[in-house]
mmCIF file of the N, C-alpha and C atoms, coordinates in Angstrom:
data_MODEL
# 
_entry.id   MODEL 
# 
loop_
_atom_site.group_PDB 
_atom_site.id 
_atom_site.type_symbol 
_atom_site.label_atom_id 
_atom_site.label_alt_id 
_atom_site.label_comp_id 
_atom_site.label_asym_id 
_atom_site.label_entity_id 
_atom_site.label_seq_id 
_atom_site.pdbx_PDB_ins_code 
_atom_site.Cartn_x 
_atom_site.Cartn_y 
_atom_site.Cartn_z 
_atom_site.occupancy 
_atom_site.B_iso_or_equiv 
_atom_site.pdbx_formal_charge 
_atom_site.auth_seq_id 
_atom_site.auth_comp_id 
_atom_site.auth_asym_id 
_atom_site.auth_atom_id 
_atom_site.pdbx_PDB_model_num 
ATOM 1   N N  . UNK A 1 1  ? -48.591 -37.304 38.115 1.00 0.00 ? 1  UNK A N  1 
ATOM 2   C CA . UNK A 1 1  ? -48.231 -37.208 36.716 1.00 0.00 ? 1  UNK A CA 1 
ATOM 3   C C  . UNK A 1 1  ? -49.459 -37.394 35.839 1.00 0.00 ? 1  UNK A C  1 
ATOM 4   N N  . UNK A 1 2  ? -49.566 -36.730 34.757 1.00 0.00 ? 2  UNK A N  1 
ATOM 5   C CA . UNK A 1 2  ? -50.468 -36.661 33.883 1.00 0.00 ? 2  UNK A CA 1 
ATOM 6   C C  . UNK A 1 2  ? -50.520 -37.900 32.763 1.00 0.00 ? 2  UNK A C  1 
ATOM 7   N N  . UNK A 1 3  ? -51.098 -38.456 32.834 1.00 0.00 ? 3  UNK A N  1 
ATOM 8   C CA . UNK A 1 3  ? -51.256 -39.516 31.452 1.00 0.00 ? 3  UNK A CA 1 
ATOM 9   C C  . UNK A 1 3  ? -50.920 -40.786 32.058 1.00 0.00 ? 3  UNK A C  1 
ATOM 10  N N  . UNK A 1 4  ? -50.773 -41.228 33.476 1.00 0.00 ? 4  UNK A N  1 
ATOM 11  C CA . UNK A 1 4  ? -50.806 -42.162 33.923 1.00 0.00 ? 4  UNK A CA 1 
ATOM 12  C C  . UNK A 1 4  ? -52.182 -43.135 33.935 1.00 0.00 ? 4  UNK A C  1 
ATOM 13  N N  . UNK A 1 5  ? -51.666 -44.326 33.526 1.00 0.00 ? 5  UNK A N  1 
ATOM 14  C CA . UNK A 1 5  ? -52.878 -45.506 33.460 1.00 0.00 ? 5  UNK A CA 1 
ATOM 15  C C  . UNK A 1 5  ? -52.391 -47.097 34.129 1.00 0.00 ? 5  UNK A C  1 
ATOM 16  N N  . UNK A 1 6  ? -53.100 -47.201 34.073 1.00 0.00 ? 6  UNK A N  1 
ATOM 17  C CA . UNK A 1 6  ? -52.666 -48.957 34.815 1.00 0.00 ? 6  UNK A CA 1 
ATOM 18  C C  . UNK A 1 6  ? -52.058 -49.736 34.109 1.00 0.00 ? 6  UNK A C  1 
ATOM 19  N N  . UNK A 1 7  ? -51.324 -50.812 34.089 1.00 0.00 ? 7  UNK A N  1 
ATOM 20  C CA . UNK A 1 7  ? -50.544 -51.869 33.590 1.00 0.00 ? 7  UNK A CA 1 
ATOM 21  C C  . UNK A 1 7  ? -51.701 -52.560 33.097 1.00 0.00 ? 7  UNK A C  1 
ATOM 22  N N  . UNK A 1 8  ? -52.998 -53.013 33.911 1.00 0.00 ? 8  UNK A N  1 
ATOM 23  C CA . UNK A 1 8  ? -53.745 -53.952 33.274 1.00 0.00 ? 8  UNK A CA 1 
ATOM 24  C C  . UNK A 1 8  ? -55.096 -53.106 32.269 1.00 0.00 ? 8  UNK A C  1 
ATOM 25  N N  . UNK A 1 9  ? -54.541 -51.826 32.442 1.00 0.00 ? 9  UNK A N  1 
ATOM 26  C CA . UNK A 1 9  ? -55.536 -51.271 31.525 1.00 0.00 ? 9  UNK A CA 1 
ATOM 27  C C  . UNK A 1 9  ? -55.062 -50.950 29.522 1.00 0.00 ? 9  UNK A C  1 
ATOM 28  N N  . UNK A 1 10 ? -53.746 -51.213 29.878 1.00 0.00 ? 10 UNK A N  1 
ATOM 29  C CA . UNK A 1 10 ? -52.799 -51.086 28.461 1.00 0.00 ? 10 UNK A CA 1 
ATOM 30  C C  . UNK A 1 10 ? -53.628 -52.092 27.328 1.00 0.00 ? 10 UNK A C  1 
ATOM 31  N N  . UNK A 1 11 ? -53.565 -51.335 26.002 1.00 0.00 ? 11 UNK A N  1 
ATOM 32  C CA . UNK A 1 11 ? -54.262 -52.484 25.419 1.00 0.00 ? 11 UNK A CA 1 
ATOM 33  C C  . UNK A 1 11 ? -52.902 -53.287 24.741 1.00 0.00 ? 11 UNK A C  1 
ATOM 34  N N  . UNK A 1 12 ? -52.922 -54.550 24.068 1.00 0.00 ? 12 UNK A N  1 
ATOM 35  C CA . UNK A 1 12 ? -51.923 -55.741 22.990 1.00 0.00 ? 12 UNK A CA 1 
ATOM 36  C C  . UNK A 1 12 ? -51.155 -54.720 22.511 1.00 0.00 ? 12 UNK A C  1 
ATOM 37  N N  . UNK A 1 13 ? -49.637 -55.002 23.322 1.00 0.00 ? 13 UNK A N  1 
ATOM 38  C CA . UNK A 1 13 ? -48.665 -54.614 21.884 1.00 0.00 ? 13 UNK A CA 1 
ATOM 39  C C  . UNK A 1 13 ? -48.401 -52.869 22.317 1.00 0.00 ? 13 UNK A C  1 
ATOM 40  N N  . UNK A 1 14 ? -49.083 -52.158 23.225 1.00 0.00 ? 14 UNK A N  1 
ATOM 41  C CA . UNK A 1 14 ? -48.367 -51.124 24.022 1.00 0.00 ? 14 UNK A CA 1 
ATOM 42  C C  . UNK A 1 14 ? -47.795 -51.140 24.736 1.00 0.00 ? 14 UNK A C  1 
ATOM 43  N N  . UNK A 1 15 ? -46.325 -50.300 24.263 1.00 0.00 ? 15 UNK A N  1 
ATOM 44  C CA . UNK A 1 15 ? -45.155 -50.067 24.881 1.00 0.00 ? 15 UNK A CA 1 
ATOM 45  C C  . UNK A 1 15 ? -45.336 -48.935 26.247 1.00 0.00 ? 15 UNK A C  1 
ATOM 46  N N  . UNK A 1 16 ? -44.927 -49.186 27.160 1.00 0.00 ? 16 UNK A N  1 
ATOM 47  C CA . UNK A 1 16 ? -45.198 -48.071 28.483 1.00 0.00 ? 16 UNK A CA 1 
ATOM 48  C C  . UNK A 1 16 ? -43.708 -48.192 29.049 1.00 0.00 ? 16 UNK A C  1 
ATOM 49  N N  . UNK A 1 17 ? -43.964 -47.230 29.941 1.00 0.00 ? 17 UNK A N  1 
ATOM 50  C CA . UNK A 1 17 ? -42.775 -47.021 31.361 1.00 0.00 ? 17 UNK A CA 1 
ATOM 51  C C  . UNK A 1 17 ? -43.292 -46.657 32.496 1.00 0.00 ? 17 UNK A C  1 
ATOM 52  N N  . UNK A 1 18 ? -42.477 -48.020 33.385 1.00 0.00 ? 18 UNK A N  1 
ATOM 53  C CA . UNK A 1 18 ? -43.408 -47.717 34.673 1.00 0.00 ? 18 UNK A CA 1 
ATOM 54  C C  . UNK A 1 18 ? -42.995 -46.899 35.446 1.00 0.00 ? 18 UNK A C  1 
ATOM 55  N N  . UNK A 1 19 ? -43.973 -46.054 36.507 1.00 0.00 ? 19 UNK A N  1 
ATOM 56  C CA . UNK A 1 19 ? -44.009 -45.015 36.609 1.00 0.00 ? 19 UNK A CA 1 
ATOM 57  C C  . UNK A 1 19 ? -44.065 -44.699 38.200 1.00 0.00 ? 19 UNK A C  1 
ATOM 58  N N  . UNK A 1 20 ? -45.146 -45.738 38.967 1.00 0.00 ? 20 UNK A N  1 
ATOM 59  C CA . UNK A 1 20 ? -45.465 -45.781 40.347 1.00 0.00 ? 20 UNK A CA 1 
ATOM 60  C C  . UNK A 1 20 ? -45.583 -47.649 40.427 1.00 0.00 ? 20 UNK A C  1 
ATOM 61  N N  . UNK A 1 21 ? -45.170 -48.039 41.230 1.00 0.00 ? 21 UNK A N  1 
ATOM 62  C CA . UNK A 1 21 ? -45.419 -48.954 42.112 1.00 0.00 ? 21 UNK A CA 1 
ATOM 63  C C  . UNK A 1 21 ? -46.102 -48.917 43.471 1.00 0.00 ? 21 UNK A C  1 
ATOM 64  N N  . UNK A 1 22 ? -46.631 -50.193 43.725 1.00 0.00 ? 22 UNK A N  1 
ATOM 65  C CA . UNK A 1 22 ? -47.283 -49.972 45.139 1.00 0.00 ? 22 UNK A CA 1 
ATOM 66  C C  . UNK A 1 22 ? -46.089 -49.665 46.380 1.00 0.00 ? 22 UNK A C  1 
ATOM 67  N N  . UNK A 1 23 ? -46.331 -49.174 47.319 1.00 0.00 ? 23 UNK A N  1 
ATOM 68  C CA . UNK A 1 23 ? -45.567 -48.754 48.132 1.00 0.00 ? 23 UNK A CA 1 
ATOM 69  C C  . UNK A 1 23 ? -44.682 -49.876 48.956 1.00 0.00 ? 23 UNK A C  1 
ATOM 70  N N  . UNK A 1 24 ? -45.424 -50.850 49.490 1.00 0.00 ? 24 UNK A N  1 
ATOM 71  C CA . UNK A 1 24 ? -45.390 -51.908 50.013 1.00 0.00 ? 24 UNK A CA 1 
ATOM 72  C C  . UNK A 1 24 ? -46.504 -53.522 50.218 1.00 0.00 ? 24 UNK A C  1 
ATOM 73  N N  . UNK A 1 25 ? -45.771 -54.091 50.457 1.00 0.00 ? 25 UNK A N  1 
ATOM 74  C CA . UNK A 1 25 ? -46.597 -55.801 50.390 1.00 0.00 ? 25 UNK A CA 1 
ATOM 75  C C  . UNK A 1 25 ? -45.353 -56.620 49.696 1.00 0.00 ? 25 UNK A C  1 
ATOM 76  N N  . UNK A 1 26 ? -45.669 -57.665 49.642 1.00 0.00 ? 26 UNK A N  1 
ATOM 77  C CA . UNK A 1 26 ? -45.493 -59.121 48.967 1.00 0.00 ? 26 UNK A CA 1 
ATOM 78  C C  . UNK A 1 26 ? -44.939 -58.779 47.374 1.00 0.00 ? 26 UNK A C  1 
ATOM 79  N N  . UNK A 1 27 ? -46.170 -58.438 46.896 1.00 0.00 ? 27 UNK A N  1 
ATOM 80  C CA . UNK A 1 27 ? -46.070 -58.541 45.348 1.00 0.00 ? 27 UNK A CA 1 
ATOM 81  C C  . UNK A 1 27 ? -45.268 -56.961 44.844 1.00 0.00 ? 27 UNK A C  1 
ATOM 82  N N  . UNK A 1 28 ? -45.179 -56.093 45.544 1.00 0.00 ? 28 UNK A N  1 
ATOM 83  C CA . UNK A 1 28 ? -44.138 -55.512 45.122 1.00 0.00 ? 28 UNK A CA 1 
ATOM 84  C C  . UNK A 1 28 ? -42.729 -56.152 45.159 1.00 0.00 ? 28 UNK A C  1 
ATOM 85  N N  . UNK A 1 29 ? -42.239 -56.194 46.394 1.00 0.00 ? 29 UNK A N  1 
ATOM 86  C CA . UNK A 1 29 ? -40.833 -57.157 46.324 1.00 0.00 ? 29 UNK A CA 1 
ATOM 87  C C  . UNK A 1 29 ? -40.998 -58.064 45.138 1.00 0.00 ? 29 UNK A C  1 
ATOM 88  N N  . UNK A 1 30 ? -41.524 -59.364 44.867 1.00 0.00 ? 30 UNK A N  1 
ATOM 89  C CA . UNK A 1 30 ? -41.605 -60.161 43.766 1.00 0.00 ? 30 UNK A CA 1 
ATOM 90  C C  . UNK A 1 30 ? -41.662 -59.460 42.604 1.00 0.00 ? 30 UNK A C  1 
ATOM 91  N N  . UNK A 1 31 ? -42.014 -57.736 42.693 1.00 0.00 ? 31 UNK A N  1 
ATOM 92  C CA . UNK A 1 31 ? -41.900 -57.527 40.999 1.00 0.00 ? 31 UNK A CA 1 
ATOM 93  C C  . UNK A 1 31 ? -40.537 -56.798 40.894 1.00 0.00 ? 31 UNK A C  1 
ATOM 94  N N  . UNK A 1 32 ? -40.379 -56.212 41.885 1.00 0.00 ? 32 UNK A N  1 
ATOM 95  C CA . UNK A 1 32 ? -38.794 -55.536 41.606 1.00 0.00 ? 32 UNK A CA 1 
ATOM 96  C C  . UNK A 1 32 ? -37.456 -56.221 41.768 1.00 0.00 ? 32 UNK A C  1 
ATOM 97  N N  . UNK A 1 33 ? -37.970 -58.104 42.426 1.00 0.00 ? 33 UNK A N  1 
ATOM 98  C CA . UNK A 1 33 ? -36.919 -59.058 42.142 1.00 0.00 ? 33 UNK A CA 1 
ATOM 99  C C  . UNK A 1 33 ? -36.941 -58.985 40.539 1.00 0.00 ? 33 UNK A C  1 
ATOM 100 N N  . UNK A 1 34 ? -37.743 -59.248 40.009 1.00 0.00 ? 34 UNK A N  1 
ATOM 101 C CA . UNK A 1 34 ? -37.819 -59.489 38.831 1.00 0.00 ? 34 UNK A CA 1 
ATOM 102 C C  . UNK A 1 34 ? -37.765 -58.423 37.922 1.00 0.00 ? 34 UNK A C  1 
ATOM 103 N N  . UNK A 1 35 ? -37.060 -57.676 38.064 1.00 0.00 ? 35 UNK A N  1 
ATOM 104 C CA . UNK A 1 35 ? -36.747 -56.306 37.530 1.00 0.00 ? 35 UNK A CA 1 
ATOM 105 C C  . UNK A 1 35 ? -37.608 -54.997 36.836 1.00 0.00 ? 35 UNK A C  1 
ATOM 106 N N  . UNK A 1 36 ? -38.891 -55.311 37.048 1.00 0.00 ? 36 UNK A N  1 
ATOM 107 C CA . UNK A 1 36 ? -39.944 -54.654 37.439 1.00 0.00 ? 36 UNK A CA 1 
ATOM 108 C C  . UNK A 1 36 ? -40.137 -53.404 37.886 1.00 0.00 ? 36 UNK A C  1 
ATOM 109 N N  . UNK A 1 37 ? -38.810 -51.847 37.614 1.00 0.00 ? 37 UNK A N  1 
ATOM 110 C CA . UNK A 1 37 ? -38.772 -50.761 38.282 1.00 0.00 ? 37 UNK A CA 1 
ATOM 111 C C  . UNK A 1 37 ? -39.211 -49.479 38.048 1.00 0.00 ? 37 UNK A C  1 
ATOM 112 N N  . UNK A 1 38 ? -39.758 -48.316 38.727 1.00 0.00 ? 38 UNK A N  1 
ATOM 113 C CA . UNK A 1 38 ? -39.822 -47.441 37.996 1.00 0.00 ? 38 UNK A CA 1 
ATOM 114 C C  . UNK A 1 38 ? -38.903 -46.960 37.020 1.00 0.00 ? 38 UNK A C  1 
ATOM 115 N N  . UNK A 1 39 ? -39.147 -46.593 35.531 1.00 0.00 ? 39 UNK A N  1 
ATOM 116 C CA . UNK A 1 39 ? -38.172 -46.302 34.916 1.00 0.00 ? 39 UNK A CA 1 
ATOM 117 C C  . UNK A 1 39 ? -38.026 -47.517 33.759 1.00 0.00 ? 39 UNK A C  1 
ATOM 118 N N  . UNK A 1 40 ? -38.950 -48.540 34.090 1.00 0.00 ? 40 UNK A N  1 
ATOM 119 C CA . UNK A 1 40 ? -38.508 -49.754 33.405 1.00 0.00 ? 40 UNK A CA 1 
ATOM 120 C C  . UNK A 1 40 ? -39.926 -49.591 31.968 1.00 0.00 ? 40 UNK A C  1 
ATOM 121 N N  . UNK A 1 41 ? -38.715 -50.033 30.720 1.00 0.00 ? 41 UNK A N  1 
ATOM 122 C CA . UNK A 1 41 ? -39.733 -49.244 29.547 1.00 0.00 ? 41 UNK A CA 1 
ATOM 123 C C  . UNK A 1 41 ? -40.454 -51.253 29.740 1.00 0.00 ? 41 UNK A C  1 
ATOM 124 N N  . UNK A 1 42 ? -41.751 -51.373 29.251 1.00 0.00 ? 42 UNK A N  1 
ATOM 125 C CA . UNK A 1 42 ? -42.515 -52.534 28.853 1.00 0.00 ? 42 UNK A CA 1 
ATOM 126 C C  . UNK A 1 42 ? -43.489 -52.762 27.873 1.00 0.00 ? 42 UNK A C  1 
ATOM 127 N N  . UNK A 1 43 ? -43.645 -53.849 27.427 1.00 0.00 ? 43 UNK A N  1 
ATOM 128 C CA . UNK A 1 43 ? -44.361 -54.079 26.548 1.00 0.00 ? 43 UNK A CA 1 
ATOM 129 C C  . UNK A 1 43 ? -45.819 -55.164 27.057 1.00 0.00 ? 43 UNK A C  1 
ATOM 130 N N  . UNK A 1 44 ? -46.710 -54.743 26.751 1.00 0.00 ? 44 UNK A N  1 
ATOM 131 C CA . UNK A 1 44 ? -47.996 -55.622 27.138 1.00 0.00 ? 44 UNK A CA 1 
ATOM 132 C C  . UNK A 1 44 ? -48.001 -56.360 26.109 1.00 0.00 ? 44 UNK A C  1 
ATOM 133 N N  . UNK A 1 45 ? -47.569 -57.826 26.380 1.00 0.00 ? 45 UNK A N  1 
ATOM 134 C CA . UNK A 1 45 ? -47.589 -59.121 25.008 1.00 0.00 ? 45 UNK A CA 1 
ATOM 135 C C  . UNK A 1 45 ? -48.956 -59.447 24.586 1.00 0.00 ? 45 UNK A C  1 
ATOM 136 N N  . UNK A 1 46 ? -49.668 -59.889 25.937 1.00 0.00 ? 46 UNK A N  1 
ATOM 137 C CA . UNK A 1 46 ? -50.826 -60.723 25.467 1.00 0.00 ? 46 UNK A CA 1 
ATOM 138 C C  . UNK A 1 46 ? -51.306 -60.791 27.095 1.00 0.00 ? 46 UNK A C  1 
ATOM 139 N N  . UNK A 1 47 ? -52.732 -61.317 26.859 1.00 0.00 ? 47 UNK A N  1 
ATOM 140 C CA . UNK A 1 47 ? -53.412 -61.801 27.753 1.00 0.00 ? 47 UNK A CA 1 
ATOM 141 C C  . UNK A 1 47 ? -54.066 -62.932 27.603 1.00 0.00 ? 47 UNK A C  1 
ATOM 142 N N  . UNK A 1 48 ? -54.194 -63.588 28.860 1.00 0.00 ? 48 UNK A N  1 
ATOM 143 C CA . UNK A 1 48 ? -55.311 -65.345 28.769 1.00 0.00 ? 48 UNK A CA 1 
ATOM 144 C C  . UNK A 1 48 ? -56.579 -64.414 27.922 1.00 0.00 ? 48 UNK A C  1 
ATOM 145 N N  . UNK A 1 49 ? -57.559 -65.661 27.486 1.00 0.00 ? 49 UNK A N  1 
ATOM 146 C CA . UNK A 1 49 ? -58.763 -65.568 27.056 1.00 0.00 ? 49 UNK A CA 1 
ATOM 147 C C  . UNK A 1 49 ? -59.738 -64.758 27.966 1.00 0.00 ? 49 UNK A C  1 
ATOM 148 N N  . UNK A 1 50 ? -59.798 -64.975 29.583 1.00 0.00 ? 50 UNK A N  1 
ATOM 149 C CA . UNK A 1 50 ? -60.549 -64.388 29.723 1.00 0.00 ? 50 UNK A CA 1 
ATOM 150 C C  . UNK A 1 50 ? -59.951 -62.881 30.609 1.00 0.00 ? 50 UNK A C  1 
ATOM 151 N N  . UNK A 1 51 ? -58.480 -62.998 30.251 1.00 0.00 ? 51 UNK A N  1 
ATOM 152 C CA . UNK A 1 51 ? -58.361 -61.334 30.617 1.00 0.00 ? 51 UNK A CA 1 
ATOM 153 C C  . UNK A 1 51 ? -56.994 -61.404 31.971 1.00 0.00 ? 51 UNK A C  1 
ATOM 154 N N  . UNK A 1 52 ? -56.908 -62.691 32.350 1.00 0.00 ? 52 UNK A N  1 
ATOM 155 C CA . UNK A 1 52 ? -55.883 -63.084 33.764 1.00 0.00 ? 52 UNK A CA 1 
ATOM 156 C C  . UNK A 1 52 ? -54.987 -64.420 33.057 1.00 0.00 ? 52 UNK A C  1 
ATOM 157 N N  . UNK A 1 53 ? -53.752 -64.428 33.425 1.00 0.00 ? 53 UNK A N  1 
ATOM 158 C CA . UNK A 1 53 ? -52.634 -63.232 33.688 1.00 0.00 ? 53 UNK A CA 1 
ATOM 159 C C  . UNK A 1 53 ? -52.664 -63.031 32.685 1.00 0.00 ? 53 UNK A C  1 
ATOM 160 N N  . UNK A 1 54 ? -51.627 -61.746 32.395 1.00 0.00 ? 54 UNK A N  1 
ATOM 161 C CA . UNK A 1 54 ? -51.314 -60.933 31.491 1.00 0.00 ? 54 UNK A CA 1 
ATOM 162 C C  . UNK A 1 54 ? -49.673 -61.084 30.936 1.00 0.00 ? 54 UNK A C  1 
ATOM 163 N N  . UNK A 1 55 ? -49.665 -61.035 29.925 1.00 0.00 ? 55 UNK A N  1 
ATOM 164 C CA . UNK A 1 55 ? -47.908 -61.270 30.062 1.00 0.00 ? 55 UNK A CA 1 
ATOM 165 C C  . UNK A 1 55 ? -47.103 -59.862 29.425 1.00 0.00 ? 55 UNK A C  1 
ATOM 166 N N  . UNK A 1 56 ? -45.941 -59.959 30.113 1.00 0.00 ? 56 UNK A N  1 
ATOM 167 C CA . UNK A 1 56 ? -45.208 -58.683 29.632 1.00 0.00 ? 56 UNK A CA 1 
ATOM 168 C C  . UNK A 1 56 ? -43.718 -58.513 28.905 1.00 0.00 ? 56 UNK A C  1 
ATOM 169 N N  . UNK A 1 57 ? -43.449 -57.877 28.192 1.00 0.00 ? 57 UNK A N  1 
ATOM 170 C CA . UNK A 1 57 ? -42.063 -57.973 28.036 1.00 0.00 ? 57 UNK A CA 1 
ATOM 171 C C  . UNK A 1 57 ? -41.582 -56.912 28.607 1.00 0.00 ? 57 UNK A C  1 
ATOM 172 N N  . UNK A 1 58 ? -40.071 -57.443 29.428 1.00 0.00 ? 58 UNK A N  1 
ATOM 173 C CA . UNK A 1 58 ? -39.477 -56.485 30.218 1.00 0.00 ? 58 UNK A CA 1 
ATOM 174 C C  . UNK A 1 58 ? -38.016 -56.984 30.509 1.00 0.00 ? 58 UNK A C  1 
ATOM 175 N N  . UNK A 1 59 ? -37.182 -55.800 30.263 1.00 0.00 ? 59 UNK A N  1 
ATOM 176 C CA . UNK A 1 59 ? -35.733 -56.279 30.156 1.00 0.00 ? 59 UNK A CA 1 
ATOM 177 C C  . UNK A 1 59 ? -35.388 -57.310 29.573 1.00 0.00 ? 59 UNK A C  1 
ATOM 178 N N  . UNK A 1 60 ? -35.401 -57.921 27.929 1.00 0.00 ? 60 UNK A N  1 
ATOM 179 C CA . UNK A 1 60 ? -35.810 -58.874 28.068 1.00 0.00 ? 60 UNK A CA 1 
ATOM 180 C C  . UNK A 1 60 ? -36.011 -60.395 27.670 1.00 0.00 ? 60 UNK A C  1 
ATOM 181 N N  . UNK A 1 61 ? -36.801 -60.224 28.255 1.00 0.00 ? 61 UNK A N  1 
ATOM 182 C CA . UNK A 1 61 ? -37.613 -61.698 28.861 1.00 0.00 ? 61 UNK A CA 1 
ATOM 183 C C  . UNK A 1 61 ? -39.381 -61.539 28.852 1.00 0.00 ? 61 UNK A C  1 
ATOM 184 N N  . UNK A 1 62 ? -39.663 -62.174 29.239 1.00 0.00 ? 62 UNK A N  1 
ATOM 185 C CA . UNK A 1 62 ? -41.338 -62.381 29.667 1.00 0.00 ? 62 UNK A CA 1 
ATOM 186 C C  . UNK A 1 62 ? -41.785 -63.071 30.166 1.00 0.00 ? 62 UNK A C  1 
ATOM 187 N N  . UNK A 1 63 ? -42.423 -61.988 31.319 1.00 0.00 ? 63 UNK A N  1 
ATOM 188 C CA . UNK A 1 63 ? -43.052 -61.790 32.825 1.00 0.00 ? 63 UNK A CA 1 
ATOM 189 C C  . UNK A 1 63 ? -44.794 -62.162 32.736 1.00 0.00 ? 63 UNK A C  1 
ATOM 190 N N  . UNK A 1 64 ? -45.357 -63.314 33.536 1.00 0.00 ? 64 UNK A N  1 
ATOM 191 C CA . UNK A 1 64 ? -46.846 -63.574 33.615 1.00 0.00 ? 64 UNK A CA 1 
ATOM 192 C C  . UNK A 1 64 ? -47.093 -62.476 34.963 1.00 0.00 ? 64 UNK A C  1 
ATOM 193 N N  . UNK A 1 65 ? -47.727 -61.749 34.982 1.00 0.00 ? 65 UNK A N  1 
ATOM 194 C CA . UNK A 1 65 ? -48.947 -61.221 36.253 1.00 0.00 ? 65 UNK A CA 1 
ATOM 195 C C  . UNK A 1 65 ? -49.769 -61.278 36.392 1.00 0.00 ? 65 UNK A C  1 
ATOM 196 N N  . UNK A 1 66 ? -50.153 -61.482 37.301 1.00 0.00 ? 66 UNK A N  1 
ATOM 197 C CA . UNK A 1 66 ? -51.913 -61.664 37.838 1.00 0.00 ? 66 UNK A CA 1 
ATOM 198 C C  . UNK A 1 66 ? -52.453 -60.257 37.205 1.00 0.00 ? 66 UNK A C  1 
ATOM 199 N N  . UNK A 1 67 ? -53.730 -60.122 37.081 1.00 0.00 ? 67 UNK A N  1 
ATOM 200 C CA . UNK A 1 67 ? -54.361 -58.734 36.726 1.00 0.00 ? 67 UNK A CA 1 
ATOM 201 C C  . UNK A 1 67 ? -54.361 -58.001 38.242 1.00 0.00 ? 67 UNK A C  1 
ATOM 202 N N  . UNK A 1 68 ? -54.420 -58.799 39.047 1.00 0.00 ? 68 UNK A N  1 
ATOM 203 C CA . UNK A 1 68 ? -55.122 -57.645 40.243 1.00 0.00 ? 68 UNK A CA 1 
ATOM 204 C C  . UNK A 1 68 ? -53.483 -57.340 40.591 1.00 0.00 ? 68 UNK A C  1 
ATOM 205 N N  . UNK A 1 69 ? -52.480 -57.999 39.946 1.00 0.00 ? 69 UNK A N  1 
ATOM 206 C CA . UNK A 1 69 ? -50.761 -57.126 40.253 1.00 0.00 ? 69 UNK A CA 1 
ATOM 207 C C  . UNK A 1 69 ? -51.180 -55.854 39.556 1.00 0.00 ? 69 UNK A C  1 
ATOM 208 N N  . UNK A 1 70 ? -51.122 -56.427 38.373 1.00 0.00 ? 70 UNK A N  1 
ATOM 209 C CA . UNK A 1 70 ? -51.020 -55.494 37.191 1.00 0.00 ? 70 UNK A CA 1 
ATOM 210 C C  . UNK A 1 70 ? -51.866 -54.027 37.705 1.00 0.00 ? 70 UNK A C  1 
ATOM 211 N N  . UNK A 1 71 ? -52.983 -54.505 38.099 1.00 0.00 ? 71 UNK A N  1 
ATOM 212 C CA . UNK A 1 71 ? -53.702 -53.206 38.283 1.00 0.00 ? 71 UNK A CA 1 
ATOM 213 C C  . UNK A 1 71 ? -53.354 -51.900 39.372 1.00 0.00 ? 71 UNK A C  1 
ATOM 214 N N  . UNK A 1 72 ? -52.067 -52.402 40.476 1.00 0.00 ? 72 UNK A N  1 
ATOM 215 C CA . UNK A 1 72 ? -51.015 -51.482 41.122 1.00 0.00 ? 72 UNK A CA 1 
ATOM 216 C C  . UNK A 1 72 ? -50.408 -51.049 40.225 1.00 0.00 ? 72 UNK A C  1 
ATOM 217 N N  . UNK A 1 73 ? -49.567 -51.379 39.319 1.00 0.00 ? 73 UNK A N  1 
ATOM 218 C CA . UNK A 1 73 ? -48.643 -50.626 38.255 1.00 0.00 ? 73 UNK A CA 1 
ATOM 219 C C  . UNK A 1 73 ? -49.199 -49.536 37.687 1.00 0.00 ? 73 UNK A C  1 
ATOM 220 N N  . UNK A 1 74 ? -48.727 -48.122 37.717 1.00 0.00 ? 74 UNK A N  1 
ATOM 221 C CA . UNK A 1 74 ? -48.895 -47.048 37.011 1.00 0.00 ? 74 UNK A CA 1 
ATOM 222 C C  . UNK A 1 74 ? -47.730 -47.064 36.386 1.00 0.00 ? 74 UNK A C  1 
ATOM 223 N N  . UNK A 1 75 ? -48.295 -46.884 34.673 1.00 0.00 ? 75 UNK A N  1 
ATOM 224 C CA . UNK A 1 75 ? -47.373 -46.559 33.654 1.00 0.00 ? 75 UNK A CA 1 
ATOM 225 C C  . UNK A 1 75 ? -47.718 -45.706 32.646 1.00 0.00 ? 75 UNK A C  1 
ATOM 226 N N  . UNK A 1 76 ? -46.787 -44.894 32.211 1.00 0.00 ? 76 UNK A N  1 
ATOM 227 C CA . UNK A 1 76 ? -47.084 -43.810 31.146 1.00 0.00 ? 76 UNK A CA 1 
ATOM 228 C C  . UNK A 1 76 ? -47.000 -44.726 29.599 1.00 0.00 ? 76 UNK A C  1 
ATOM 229 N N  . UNK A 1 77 ? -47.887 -44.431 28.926 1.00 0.00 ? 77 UNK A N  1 
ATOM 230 C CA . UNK A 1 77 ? -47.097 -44.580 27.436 1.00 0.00 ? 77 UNK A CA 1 
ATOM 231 C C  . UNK A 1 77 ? -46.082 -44.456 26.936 1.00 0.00 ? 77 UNK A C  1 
ATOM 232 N N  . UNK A 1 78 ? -45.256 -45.057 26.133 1.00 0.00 ? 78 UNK A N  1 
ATOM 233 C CA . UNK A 1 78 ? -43.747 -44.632 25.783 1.00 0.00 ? 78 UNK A CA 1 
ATOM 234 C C  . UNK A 1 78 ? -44.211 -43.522 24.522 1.00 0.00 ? 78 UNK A C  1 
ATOM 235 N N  . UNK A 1 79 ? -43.771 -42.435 24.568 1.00 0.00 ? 79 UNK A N  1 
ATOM 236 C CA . UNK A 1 79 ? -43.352 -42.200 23.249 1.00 0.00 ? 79 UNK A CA 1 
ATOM 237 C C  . UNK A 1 79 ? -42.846 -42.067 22.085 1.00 0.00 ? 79 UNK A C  1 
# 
């Protein structure tokens, strides 16, 4: 898909929909417990000072991720 970018590359306050997840591991399961799915629209809240974790709004609520999660997530921009 065209216009795909990373979760931890989104800048404050962009809305996305995620798009690809990692295939398998650990931290996928833990994000799709947490309702985390393709299809799922989000918002990038904020980040720590120096850039880790990142927090998100999703379904919601709000979700902390590590950056190196974040950086598996492919998400499009919402329009």
């Amino acid at each position: 898909m065209a216009g795909l970018t990373k979760l931890s590359d989104l800048a404050i306050g962009t809305q996305a929909v995620v798009r690809e997840l990692p295939a398998h591991g650990a931290a996928v399961v833990r994000l799709r417990e947490m309702g985390l799915l393709v299809g799922t629209t989000i918002t990038l809240v904020r980040a720590a000072p120096l850039g880790d974790p990142l927090e998100i709004k999703v379904r919601g609520y709000r979700l902390t991720l590590r950056k190196s999660e974040a950086e598996h997530v492919l998400v499009e921009p919402a329009a």
